[in-house]
N, CA, C and O atoms as a CHARMM CRD file, in Angstrom:
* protein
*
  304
    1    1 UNK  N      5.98800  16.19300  12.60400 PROA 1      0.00000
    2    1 UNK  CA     7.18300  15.45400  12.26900 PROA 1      0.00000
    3    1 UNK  C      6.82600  14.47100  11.16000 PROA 1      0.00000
    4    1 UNK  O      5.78800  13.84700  10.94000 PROA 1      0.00000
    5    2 UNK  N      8.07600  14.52300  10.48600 PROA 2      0.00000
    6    2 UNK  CA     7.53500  13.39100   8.93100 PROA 2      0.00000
    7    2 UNK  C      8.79700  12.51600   8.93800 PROA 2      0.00000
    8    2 UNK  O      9.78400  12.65500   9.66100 PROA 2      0.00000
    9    3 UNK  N      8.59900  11.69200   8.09700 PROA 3      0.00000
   10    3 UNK  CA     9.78400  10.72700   7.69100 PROA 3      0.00000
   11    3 UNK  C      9.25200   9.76300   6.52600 PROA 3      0.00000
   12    3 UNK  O      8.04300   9.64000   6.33000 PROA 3      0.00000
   13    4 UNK  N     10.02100   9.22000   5.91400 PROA 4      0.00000
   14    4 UNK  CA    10.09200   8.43200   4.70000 PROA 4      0.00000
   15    4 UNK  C     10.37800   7.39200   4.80400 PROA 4      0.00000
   16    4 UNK  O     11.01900   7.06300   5.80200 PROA 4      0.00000
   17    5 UNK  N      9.96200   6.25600   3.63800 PROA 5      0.00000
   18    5 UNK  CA    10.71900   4.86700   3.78800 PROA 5      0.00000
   19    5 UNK  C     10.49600   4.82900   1.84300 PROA 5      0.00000
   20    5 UNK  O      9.60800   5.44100   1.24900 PROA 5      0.00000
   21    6 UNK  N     11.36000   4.11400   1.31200 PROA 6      0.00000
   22    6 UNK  CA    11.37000   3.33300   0.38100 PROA 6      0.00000
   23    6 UNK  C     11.02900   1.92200   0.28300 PROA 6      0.00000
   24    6 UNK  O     11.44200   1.09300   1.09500 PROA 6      0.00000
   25    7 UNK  N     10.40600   1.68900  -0.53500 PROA 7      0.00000
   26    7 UNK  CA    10.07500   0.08600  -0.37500 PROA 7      0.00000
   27    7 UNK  C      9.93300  -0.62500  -1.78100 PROA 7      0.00000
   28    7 UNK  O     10.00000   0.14900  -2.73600 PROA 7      0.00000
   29    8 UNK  N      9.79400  -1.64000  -2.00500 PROA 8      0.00000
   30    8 UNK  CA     9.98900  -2.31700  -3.14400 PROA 8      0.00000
   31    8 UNK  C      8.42000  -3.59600  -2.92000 PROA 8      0.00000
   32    8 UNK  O      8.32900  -4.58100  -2.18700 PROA 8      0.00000
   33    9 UNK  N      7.61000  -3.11300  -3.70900 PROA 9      0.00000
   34    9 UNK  CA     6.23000  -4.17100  -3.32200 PROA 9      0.00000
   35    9 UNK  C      6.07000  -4.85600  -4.50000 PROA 9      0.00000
   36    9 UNK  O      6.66400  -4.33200  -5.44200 PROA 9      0.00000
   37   10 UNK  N      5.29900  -6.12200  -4.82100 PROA 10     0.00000
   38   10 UNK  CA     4.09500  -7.17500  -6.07200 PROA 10     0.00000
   39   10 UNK  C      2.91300  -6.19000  -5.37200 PROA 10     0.00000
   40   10 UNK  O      2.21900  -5.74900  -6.28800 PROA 10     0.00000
   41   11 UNK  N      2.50100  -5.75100  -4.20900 PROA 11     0.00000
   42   11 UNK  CA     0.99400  -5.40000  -4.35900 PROA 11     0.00000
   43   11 UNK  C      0.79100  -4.29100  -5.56100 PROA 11     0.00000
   44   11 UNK  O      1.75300  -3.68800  -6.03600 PROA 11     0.00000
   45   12 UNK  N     -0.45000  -4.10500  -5.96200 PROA 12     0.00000
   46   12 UNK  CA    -1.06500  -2.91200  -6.68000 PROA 12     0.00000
   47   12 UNK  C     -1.41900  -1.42900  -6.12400 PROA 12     0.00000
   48   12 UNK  O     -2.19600  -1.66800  -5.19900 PROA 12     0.00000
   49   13 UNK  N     -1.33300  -0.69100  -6.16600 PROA 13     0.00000
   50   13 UNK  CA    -1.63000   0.50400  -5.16200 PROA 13     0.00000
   51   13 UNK  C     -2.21500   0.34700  -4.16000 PROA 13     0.00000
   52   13 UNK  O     -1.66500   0.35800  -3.05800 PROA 13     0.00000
   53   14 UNK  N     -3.96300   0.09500  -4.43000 PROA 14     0.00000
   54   14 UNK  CA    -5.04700  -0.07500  -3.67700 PROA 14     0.00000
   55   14 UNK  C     -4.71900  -0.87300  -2.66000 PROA 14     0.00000
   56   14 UNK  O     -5.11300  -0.54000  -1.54300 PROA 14     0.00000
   57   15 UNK  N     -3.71700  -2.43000  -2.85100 PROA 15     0.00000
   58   15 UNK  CA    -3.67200  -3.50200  -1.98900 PROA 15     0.00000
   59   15 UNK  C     -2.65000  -3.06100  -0.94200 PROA 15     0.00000
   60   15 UNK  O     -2.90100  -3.36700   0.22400 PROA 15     0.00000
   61   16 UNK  N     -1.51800  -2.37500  -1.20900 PROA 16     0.00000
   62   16 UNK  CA    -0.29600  -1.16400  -0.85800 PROA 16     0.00000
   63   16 UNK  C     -1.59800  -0.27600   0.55500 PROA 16     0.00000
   64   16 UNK  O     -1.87100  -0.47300   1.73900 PROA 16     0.00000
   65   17 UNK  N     -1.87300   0.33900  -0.13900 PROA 17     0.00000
   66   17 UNK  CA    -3.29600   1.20300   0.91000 PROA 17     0.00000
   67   17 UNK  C     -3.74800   0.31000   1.77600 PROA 17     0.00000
   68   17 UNK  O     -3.80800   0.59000   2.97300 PROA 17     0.00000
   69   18 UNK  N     -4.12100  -0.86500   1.30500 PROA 18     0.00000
   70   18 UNK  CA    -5.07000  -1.52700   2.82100 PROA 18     0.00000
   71   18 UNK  C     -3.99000  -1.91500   3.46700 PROA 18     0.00000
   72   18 UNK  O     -4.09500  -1.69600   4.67400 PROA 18     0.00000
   73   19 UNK  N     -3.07200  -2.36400   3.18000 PROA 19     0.00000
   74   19 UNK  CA    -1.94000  -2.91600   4.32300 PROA 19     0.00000
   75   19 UNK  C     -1.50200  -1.47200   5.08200 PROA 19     0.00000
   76   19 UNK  O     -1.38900  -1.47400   6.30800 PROA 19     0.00000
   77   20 UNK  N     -1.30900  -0.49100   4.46400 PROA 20     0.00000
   78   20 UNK  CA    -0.81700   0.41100   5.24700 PROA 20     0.00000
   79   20 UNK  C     -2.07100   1.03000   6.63300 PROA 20     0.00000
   80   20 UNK  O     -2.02600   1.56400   7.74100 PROA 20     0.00000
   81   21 UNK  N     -2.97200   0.57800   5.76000 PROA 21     0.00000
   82   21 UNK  CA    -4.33800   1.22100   6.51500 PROA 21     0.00000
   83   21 UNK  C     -4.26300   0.20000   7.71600 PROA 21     0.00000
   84   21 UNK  O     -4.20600   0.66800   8.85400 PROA 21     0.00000
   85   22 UNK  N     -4.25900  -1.22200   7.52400 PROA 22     0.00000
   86   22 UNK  CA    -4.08200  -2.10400   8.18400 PROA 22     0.00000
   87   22 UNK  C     -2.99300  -2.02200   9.54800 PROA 22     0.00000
   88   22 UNK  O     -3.03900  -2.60300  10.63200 PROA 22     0.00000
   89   23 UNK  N     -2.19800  -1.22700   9.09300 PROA 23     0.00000
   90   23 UNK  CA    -0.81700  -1.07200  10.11900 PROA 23     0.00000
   91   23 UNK  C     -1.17400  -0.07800  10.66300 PROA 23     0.00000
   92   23 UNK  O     -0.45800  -0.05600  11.66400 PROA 23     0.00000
   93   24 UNK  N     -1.94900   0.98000  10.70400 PROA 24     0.00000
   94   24 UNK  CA    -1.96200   1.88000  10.93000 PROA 24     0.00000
   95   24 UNK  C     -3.23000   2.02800  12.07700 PROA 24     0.00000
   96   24 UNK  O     -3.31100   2.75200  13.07000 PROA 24     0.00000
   97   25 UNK  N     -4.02900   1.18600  11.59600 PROA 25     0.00000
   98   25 UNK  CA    -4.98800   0.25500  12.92400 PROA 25     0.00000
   99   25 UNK  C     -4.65900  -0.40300  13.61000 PROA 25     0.00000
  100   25 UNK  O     -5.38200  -0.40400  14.60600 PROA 25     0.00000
  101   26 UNK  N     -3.96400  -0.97800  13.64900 PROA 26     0.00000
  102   26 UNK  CA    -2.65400  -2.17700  14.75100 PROA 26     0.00000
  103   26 UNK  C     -2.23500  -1.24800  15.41800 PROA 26     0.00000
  104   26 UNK  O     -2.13500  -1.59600  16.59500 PROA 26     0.00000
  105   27 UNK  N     -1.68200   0.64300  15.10200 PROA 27     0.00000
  106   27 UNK  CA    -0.84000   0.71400  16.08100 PROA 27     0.00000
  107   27 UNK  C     -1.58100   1.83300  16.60700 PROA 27     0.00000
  108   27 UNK  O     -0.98200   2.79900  17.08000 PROA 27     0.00000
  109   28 UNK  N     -3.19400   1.76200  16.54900 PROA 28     0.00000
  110   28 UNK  CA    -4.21400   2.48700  17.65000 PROA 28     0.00000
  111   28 UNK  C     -4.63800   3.41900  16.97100 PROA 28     0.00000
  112   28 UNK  O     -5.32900   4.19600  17.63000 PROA 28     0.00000
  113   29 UNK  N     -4.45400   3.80800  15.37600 PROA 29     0.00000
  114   29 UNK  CA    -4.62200   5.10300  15.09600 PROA 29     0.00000
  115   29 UNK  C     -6.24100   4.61100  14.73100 PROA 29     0.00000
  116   29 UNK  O     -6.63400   3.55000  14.24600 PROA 29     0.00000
  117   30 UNK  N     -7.13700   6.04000  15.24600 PROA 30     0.00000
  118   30 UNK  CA    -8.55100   6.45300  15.17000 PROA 30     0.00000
  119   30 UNK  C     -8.65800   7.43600  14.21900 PROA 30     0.00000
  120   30 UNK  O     -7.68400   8.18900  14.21600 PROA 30     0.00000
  121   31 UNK  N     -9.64400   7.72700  13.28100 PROA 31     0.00000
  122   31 UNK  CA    -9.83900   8.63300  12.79000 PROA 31     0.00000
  123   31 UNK  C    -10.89000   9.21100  13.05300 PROA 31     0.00000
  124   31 UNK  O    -11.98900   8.71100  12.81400 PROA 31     0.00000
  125   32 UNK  N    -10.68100  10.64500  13.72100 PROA 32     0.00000
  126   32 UNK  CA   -11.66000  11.04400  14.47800 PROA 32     0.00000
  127   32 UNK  C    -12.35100  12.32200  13.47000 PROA 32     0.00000
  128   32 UNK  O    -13.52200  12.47600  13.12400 PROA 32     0.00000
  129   33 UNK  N    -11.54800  12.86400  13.26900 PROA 33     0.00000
  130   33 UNK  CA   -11.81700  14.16600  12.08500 PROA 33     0.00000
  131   33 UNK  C    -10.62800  13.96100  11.15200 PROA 33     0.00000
  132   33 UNK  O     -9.48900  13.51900  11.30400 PROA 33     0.00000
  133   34 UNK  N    -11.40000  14.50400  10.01900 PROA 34     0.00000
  134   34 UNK  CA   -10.96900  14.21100   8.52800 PROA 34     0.00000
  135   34 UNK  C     -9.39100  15.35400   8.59100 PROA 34     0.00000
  136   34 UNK  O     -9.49700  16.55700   8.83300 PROA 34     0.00000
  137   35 UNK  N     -8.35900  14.83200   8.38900 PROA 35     0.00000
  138   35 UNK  CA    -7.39600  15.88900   8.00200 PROA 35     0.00000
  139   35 UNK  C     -6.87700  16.08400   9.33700 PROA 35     0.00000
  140   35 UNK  O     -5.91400  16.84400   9.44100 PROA 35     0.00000
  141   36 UNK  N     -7.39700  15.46600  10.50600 PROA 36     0.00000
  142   36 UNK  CA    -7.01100  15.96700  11.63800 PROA 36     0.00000
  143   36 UNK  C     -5.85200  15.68500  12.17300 PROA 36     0.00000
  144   36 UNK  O     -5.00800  15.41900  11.31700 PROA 36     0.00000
  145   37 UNK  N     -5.33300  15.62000  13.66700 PROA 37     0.00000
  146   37 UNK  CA    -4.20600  15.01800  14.26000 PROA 37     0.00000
  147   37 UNK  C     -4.20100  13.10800  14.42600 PROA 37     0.00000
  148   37 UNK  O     -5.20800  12.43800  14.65700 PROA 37     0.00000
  149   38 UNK  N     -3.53000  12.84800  14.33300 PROA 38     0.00000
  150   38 UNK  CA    -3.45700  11.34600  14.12100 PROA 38     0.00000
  151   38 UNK  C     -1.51300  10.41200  14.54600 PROA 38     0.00000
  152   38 UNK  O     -0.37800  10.73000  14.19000 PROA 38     0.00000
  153   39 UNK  N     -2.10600   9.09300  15.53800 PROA 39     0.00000
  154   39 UNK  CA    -1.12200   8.82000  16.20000 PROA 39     0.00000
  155   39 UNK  C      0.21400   8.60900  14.93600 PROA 39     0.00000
  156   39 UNK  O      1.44300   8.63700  14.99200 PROA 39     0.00000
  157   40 UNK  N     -0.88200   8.37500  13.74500 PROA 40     0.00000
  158   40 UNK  CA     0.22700   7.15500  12.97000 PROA 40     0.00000
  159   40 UNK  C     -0.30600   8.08000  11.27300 PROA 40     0.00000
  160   40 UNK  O     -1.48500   8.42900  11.30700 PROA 40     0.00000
  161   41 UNK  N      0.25900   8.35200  10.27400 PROA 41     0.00000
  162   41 UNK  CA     0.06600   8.44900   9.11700 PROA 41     0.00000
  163   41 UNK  C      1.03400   8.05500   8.17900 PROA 41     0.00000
  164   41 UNK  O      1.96400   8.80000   7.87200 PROA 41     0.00000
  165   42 UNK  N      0.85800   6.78900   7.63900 PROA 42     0.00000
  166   42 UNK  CA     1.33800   5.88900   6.33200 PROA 42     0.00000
  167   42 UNK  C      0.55400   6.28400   5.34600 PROA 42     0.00000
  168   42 UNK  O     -0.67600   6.25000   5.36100 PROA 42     0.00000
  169   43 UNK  N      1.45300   6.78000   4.20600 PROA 43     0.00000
  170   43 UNK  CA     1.03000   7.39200   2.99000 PROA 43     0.00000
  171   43 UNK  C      1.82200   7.12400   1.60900 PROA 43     0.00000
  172   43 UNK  O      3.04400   7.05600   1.47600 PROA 43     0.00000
  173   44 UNK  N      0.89000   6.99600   0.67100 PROA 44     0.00000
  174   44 UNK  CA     1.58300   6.34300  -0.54400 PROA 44     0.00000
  175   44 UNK  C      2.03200   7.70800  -1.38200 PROA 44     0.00000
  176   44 UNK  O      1.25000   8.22800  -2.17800 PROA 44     0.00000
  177   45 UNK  N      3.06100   8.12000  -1.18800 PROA 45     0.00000
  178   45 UNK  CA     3.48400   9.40000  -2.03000 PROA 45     0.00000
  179   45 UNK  C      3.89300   9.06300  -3.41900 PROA 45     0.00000
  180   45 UNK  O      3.57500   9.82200  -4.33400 PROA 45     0.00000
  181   46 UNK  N      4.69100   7.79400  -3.68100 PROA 46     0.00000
  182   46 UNK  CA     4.95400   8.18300  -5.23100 PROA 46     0.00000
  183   46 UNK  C      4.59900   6.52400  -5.69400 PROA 46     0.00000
  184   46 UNK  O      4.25800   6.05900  -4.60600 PROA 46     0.00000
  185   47 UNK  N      4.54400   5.94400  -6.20700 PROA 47     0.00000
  186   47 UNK  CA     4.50700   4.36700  -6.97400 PROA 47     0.00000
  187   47 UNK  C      5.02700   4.78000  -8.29800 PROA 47     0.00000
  188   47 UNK  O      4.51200   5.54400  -9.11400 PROA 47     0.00000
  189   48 UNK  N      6.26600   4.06000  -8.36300 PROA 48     0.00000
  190   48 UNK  CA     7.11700   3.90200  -9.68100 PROA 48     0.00000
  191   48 UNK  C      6.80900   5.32000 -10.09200 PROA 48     0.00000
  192   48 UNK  O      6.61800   6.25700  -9.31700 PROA 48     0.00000
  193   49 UNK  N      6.78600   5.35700 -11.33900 PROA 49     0.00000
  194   49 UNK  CA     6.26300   6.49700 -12.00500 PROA 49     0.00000
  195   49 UNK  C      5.09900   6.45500 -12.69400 PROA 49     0.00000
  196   49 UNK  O      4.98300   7.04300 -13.76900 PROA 49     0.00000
  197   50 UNK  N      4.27200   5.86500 -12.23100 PROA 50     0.00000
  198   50 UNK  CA     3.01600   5.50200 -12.43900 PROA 50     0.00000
  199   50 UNK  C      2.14700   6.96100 -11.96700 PROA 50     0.00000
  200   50 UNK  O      2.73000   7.56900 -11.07000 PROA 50     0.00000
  201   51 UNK  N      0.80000   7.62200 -12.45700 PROA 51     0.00000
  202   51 UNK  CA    -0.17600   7.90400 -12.17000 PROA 51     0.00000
  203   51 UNK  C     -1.62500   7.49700 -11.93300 PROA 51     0.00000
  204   51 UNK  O     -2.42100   7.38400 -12.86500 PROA 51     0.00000
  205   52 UNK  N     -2.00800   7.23800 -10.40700 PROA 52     0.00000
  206   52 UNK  CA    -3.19100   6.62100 -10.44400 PROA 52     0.00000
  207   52 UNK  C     -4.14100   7.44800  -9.79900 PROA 52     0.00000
  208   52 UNK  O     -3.66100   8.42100  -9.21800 PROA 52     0.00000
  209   53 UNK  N     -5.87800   7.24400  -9.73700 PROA 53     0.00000
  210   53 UNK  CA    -6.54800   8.24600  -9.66100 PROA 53     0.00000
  211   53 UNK  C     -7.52500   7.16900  -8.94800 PROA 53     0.00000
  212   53 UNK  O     -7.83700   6.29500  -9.75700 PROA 53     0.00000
  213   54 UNK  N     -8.00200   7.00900  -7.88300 PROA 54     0.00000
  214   54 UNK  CA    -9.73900   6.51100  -7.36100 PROA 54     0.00000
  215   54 UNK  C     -9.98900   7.15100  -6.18400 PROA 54     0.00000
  216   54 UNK  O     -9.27800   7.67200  -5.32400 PROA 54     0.00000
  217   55 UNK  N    -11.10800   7.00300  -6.33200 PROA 55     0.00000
  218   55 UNK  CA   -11.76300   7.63200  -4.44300 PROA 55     0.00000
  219   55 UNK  C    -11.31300   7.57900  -3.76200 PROA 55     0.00000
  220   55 UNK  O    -11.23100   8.55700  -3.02000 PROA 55     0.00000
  221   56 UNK  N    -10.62000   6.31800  -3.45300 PROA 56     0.00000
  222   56 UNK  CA    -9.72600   5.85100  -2.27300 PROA 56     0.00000
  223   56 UNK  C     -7.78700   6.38500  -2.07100 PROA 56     0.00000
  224   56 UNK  O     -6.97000   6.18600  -1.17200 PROA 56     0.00000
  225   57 UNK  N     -7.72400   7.00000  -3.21200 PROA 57     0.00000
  226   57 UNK  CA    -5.80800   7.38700  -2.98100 PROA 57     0.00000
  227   57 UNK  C     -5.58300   7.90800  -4.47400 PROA 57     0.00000
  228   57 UNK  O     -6.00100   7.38700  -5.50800 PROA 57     0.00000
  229   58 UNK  N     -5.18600   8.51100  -4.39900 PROA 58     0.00000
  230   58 UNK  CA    -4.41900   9.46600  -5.82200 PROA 58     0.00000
  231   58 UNK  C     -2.88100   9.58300  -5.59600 PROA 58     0.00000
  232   58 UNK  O     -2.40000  10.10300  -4.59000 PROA 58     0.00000
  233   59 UNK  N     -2.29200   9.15800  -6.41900 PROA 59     0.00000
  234   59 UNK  CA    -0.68500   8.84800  -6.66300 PROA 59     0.00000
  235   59 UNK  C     -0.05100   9.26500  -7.66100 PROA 59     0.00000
  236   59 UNK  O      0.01700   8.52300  -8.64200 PROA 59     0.00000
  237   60 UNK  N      0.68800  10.76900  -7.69200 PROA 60     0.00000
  238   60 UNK  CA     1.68500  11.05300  -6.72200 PROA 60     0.00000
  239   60 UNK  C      0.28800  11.31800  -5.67300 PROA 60     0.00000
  240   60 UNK  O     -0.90000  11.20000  -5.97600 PROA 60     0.00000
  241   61 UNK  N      0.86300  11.69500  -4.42000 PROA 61     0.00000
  242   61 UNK  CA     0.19100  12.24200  -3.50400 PROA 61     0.00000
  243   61 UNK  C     -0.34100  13.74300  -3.95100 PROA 61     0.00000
  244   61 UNK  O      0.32000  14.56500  -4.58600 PROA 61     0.00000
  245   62 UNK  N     -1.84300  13.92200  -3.41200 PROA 62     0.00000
  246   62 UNK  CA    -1.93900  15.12200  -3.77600 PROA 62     0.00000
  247   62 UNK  C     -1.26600  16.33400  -3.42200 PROA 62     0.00000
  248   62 UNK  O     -1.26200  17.41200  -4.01500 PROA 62     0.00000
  249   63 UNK  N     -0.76400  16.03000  -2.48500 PROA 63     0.00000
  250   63 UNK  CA     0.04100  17.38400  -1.05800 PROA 63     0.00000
  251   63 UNK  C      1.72500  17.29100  -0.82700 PROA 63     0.00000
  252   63 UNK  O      2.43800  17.88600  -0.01900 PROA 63     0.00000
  253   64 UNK  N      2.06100  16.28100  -1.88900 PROA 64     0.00000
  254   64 UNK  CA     3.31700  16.49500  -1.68200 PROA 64     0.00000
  255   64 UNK  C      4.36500  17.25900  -2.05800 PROA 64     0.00000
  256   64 UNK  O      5.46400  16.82100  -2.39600 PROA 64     0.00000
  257   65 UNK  N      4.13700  18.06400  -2.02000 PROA 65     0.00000
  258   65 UNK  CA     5.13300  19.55300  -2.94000 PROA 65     0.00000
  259   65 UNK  C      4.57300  20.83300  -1.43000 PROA 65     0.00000
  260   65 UNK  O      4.84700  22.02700  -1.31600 PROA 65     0.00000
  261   66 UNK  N      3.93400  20.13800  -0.72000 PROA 66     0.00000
  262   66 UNK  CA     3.76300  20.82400   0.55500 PROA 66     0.00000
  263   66 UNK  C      4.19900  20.30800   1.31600 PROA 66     0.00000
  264   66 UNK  O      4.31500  20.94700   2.36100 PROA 66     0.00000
  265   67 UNK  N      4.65400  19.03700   1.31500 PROA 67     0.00000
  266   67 UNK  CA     5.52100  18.54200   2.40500 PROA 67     0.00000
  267   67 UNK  C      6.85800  18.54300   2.51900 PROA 67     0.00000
  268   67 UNK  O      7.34500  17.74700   1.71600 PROA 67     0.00000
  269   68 UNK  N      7.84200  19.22100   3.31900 PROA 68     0.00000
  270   68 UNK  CA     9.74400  19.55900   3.09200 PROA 68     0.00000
  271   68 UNK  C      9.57400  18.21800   3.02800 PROA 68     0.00000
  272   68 UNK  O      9.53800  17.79600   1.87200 PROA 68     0.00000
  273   69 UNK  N      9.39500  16.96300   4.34400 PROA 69     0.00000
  274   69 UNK  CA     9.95100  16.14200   4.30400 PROA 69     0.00000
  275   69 UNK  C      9.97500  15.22300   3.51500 PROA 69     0.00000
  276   69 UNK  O     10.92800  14.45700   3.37800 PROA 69     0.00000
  277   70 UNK  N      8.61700  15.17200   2.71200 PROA 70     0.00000
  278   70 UNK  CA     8.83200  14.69400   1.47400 PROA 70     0.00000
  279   70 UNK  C     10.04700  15.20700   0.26700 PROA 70     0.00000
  280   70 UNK  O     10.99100  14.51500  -0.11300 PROA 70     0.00000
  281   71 UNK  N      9.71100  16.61000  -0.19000 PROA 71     0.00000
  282   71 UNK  CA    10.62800  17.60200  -0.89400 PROA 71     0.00000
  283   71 UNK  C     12.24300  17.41200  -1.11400 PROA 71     0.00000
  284   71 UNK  O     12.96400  17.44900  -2.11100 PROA 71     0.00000
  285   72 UNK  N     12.52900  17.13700   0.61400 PROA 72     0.00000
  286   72 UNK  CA    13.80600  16.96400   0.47400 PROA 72     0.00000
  287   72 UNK  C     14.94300  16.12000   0.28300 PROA 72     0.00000
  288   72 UNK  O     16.06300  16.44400  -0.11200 PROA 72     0.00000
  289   73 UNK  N     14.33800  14.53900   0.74900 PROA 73     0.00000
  290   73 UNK  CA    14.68100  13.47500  -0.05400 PROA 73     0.00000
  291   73 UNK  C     15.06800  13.27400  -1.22300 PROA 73     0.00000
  292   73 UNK  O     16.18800  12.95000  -1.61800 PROA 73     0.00000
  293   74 UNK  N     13.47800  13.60300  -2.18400 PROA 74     0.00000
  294   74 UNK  CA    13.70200  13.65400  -3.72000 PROA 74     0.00000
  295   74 UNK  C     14.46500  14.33500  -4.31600 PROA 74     0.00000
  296   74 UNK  O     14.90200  13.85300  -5.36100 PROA 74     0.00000
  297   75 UNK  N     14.94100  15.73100  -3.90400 PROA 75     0.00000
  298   75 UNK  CA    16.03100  16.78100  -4.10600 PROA 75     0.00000
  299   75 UNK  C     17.48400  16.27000  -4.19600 PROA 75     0.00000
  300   75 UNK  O     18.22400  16.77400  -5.04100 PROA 75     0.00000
  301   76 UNK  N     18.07600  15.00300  -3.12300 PROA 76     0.00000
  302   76 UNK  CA    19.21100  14.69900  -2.76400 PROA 76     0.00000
  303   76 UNK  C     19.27600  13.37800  -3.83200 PROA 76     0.00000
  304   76 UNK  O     20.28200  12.67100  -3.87800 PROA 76     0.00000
């Protein structure tokens, strides 16, 4: 199951990532295996129309043209 939010931030990508990472530890999620099942996944799919690239998050998302629930939002 997926779902979306829009949001309007001052953080910078990276700072965007730790808060989400941050929330996402608050609400018990473990990462046990890479890619695996997980209670909670907050993900930065698009920032403005910006392209960004580091170790830590690549924006657009790399996988989003595989996700409907992403897909179908942007469509409407």
């Amino acid at each position: 199951m997926g779902d979306e939010a829009y949001v309007s931030t001052s953080l910078e990508p990276e700072e965007l990532l730790d808060l989400l990472q941050g929330i996402e530890k608050d609400l018990g999620r473990v990462k046990l295996i890479d890619k695996g099942p997980r209670t909670v996944d907050l993900d930065i799919v698009l920032y403005d129309d910006i392209q960004y690239a580091s170790e830590r998050l690549t924006v657009p998302h790399a996988l989003m043209l595989e996700r409907e629930f992403v897909l179908r939002p942007l469509c409407e």
